[in-house]
C-alpha positions as CSV (number, residue, x, y, z in Angstrom):
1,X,186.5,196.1,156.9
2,X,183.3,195.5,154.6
3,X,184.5,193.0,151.8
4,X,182.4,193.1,148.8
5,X,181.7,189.3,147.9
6,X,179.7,187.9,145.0
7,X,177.2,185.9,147.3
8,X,175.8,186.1,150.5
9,X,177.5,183.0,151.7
10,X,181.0,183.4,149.4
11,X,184.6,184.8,150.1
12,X,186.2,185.9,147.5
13,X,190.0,185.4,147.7
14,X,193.0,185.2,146.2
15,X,195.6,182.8,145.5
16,X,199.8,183.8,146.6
17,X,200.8,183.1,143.1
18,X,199.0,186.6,142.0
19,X,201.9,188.5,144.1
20,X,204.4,185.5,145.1
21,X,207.1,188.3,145.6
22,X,205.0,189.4,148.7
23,X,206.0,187.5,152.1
24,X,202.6,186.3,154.0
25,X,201.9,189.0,156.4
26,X,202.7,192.4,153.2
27,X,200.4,189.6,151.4
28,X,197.9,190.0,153.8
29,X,197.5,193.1,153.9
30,X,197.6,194.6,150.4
31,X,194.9,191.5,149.5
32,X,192.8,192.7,152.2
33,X,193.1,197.0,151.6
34,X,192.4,195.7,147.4
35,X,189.0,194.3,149.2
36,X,189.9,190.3,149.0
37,X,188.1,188.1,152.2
38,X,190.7,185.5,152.2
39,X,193.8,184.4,150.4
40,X,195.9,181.7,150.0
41,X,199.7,180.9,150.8
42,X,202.2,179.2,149.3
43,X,204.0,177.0,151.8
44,X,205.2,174.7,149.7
45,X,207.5,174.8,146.7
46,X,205.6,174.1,143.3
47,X,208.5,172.9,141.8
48,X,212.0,172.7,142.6
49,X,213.2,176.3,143.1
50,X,210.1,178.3,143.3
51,X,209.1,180.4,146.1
52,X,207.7,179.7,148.8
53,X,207.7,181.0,152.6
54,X,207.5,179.4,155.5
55,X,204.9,179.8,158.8
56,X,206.1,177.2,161.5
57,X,203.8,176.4,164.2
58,X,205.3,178.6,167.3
59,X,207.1,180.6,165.5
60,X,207.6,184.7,165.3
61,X,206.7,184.5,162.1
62,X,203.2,182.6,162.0
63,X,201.7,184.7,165.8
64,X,203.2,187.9,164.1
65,X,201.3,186.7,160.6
66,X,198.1,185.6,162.4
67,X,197.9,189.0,164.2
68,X,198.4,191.3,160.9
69,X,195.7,189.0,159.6
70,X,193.0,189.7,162.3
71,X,193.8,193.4,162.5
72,X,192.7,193.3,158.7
73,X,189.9,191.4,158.8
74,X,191.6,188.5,156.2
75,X,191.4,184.9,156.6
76,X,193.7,182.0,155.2
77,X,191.6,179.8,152.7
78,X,193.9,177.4,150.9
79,X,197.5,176.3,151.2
80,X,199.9,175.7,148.1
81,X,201.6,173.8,146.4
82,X,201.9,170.0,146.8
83,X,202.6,167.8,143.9
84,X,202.0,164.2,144.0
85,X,205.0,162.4,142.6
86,X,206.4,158.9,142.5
87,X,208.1,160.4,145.5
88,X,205.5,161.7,147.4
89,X,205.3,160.7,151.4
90,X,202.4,162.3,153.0
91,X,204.0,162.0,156.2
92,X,206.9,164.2,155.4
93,X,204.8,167.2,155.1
94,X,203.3,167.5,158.5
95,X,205.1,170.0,159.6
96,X,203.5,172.4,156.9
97,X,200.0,170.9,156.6
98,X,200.1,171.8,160.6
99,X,201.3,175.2,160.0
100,X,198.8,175.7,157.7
101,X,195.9,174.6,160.8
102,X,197.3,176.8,162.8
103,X,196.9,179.8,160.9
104,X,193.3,178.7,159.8
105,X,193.5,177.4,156.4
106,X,190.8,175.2,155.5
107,X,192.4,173.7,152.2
108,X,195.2,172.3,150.4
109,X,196.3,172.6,147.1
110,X,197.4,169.8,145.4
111,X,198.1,167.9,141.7
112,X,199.4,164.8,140.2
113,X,202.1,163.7,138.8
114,X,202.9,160.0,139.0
115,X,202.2,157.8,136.2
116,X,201.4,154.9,138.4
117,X,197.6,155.8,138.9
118,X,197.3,153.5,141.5
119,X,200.1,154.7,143.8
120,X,198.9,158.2,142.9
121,X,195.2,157.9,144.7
122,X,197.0,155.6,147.2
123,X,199.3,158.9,147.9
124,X,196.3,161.3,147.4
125,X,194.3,159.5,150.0
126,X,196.7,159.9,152.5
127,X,197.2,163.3,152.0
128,X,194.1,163.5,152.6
129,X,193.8,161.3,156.1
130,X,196.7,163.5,157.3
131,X,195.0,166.6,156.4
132,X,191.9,165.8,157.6
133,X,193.6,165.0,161.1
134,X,194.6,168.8,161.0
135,X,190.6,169.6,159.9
136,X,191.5,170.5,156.7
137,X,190.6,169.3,153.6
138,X,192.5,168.5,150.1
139,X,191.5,169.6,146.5
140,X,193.4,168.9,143.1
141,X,194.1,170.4,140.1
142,X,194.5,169.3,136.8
143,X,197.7,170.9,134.4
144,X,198.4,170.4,131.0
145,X,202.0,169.0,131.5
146,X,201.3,166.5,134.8
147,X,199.9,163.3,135.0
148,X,196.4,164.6,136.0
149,X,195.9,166.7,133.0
150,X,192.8,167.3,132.6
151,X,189.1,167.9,134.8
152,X,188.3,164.1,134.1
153,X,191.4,162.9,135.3
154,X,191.1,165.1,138.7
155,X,187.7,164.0,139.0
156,X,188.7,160.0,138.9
157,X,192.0,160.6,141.6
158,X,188.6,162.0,144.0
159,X,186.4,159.0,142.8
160,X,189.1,156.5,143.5
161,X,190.1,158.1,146.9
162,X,186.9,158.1,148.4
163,X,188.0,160.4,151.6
164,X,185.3,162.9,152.2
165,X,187.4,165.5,152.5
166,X,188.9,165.2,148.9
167,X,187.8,167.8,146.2
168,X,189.0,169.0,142.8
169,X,190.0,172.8,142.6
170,X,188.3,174.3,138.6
171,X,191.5,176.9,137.5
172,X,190.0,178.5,134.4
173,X,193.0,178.1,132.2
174,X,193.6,174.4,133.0
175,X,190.1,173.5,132.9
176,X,189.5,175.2,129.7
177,X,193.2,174.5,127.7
178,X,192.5,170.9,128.2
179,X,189.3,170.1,126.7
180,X,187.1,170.2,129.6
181,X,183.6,170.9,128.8
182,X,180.9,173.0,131.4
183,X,178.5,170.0,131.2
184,X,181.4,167.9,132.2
185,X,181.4,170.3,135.3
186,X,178.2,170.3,135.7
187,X,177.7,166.5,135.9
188,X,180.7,166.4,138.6
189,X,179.3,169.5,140.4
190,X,179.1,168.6,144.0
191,X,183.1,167.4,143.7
192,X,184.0,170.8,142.6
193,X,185.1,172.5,145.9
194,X,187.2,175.7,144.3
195,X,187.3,178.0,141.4
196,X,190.2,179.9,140.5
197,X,189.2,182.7,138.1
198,X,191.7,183.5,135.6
199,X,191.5,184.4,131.7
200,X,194.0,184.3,128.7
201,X,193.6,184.9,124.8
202,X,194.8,182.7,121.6
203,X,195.0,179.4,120.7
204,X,195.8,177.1,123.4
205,X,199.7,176.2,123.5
206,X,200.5,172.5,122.6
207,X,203.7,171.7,124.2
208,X,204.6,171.6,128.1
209,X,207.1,174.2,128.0
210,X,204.8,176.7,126.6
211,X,201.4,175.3,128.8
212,X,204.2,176.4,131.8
213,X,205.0,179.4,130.3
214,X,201.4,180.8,130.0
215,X,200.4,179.2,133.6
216,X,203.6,181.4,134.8
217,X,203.4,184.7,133.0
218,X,200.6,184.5,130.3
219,X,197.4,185.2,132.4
220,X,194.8,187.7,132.2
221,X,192.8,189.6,134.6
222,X,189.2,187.9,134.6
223,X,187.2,189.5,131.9
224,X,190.2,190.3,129.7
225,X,190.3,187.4,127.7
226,X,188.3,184.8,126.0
227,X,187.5,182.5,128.4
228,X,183.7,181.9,129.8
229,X,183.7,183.0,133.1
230,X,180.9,183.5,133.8
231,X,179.3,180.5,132.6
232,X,182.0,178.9,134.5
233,X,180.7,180.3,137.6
234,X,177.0,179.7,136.8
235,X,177.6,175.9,136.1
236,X,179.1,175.4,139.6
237,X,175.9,176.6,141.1
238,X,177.6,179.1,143.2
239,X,178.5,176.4,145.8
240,X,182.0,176.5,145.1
241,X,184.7,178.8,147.0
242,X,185.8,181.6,144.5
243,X,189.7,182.8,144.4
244,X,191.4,184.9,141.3
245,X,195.2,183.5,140.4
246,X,196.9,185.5,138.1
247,X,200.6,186.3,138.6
248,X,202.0,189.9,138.8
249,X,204.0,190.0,135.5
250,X,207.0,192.8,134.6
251,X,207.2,196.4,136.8
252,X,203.6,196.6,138.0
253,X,202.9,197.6,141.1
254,X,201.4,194.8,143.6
255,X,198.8,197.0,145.5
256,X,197.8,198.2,142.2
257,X,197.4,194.5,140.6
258,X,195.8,193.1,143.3
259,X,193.2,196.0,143.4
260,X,192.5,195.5,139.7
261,X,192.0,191.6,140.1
262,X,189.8,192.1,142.6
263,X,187.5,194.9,140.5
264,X,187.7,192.5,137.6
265,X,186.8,189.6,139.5
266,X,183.6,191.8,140.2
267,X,182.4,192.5,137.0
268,X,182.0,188.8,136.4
269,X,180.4,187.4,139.4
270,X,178.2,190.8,140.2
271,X,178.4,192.5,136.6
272,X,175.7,194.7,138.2
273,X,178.1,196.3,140.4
């Protein structure tokens, strides 16, 4: 399959949460036949009661997942969706962060939420020692409603960690609803390991319930709103791996979605095309 990708060295990829309702391997291949080089999975519930599917190592599920993936031509980039609580053990999740290794993801998705900063990077770092066991390496994100709200706050959790495999992951709504600035980015450039591409219109929303509610169901297809993209892109200085994240919302049809992320994604990092 040839996979049309906005630089020579660049995947571009997609993120579960765009089709959640798909299991890994119908993932798979609908994000590789809409043209996408890699995707991620969600392994992990983001919060309690959310969906998420599960790849074992040795199981049925992750050969006959790994198989579907090669026939396509589609690699595994990140893996969702850990959040760092006051009740976070890295240890407990080593089943998953090994599932995710042996499928070939090369990330993991992660934010904060514990008001004890200290406790947090202490929990972040070892995330990241166990991960990078597995050869994989960590990146978090900053939400309006956690702890780590904003791109300065993700940027300290990776300054006070100090594991080389730590990184913070750019989602355009979260770094732009929260007062993040693209000279802010661009001073913190080389920390900046992922950027989820994602638009939305209006005035950002000031409480948690309604930051959730447009993180769930209020995003746009890149270009279709009012965020800059494509200085967004520009300031990471294309050294950053690209993804798209925005859920599937009300009867639309998932090949059709993911085609028309992927063609919007596009026109913003090769408007030429």
């Amino acid at each position: 399959m040839t996979v049309a990708t906005p630089g020579p060295s660049l995947e571009l990829g997609v993120a579960h949460f765009s089709a959640i309702a798909l299991p890994p391997r119908e993932f798979a291949v609908m994000a590789a036949r809409a043209g996408f080089a890699s995707i991620g999975l969600r392994l992990h519930p983001a919060f309690p009661g959310a969906p998420f599917y599960e790849l074992p190592v040795g199981s049925h599920s992750a050969q006959e997942f790994k198989t579907v993936a090669d026939s396509e031509g589609i690699k595994v980039f990140d893996i969702e969706f850990f959040v760092i609580d006051e009740n976070f053990v890295a240890a407990s999740h080593e089943a998953t962060v090994a599932a995710a290794a042996n499928i070939g993801a090369r990330r993991l998705s992660v934010c904060g939420d514990d008001r004890d900063g200290g406790r947090l990077a202490t929990n972040f770092f070892e995330f990241c020692v166990l991960a990078a066991r597995y050869g994989i390496s960590v990146d978090i994100e900053n939400m309006g409603w956690r702890t780590v709200r904003t791109f300065r706050d993700s940027v300290a959790i990776v300054n006070s960690c100090g594991a080389e495999n730590a990184g913070v992951l750019v989602d355009g709504i979260h770094f732009f609803r929260n007062g993040a600035s693209l000279d802010e980015l661009r001073a913190n450039v080389g920390k900046v390991k992922h950027v989820q591409l994602c638009d939305v219109r209006g005035p950002a929303p000031k409480t948690s319930e309604a930051m959730i509610a447009e993180a769930r169901s209020g995003r746009l297809a890149p270009g279709e709103g009012e965020l800059p993209l494509k200085d967004l892109w520009a300031a990471t200085e294309y050294g950053a791996a690209i993804s798209v994240e925005v859920p599937l919302v009300g009867p639309v049809d998932a090949e059709a979605h993911l085609k028309h992320l992927h063609e919007s994604a596009l026109r913003i990092l090769k408007p030429d095309q």
